[in-house]
PLY file of the C-alpha trace (Angstrom):
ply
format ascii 1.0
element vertex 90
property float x
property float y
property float z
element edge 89
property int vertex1
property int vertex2
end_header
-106.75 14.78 155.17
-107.44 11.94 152.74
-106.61 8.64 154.33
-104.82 7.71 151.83
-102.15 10.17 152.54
-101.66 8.37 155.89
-99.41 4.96 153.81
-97.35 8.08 152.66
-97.28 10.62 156.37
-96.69 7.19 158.77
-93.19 5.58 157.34
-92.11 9.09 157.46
-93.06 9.85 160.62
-91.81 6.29 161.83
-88.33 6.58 160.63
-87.88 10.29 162.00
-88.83 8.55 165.53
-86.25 6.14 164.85
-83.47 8.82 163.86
-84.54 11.15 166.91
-84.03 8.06 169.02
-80.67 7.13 167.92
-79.96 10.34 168.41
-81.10 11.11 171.65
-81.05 7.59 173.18
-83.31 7.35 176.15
-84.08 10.91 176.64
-87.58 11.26 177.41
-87.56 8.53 180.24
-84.16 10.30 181.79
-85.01 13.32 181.64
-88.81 12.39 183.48
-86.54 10.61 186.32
-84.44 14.49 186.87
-87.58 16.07 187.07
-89.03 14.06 189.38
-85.66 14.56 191.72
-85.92 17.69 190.89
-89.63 18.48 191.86
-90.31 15.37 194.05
-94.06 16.82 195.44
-94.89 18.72 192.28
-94.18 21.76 190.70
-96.63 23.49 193.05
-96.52 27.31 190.83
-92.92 25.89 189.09
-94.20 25.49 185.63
-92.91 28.09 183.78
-89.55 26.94 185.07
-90.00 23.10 184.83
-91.10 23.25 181.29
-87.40 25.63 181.06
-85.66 22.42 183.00
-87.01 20.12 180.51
-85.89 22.09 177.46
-82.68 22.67 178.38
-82.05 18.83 179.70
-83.58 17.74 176.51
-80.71 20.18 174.70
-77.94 18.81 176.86
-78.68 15.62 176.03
-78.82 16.63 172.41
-75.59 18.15 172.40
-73.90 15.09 173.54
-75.31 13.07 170.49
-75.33 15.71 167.87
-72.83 15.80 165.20
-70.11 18.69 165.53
-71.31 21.14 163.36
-75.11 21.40 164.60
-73.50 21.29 168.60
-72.77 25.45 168.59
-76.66 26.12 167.27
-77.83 23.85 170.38
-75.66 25.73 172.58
-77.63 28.65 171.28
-80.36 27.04 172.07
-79.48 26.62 175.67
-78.59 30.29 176.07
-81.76 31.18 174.54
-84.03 29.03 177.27
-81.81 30.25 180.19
-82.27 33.80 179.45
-85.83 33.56 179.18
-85.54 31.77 182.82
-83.98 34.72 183.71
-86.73 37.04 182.10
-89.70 34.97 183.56
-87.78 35.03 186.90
-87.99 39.05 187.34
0 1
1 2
2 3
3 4
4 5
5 6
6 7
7 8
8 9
9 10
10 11
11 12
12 13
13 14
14 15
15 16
16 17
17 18
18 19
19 20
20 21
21 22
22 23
23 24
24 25
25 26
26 27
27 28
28 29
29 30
30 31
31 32
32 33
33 34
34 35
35 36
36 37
37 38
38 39
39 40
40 41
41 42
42 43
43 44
44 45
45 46
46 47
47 48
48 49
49 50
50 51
51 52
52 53
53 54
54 55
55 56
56 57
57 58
58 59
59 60
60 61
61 62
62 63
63 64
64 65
65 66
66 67
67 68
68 69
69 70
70 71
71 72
72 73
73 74
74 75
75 76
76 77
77 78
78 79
79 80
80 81
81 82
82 83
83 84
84 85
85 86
86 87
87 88
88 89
């Protein structure tokens, strides 16, 4: 990449931070404080289903900011990640 793209890429990239955090408030540091309730001494071989956990808190959190007509594709979403928990699980 030619540096000079990077005056172009960065305001971009700074203002779809901005919107994801007006969207989704203080997601990332909530949703580290539930996983570390939920798995207070690790994820010792919980992974595959902690990585699920964080998807689908990330969603519900998204759902609750997300305009009406985007909430039912989220939902989606939701099912999607707890299915494959369900999948991983057998």
């Amino acid at each position: 990449m030619d540096t000079s793209q990077l005056d172009v890429i960065a305001p971009q990239l700074v203002e779809s931070i901005k919107v994801s955090m007006r969207q989704n408030g203080n997601a990332a540091v909530e949703t580290t404080q539930i996983i570390k309730k939920i798995y207070p001494s690790g994820f010792m071989g919980k992974e595959q289903d902690a990585l699920s956990m964080v998807k689908i808190i990330d969603t519900m959190f998204q759902i609750a900011n997300a305009p009406t007509e985007k909430v039912g594709d989220l939902w989606k979403a939701l099912s999607a990640y707890a299915l494959n928990g369900l999948r991983t699980s057998v």
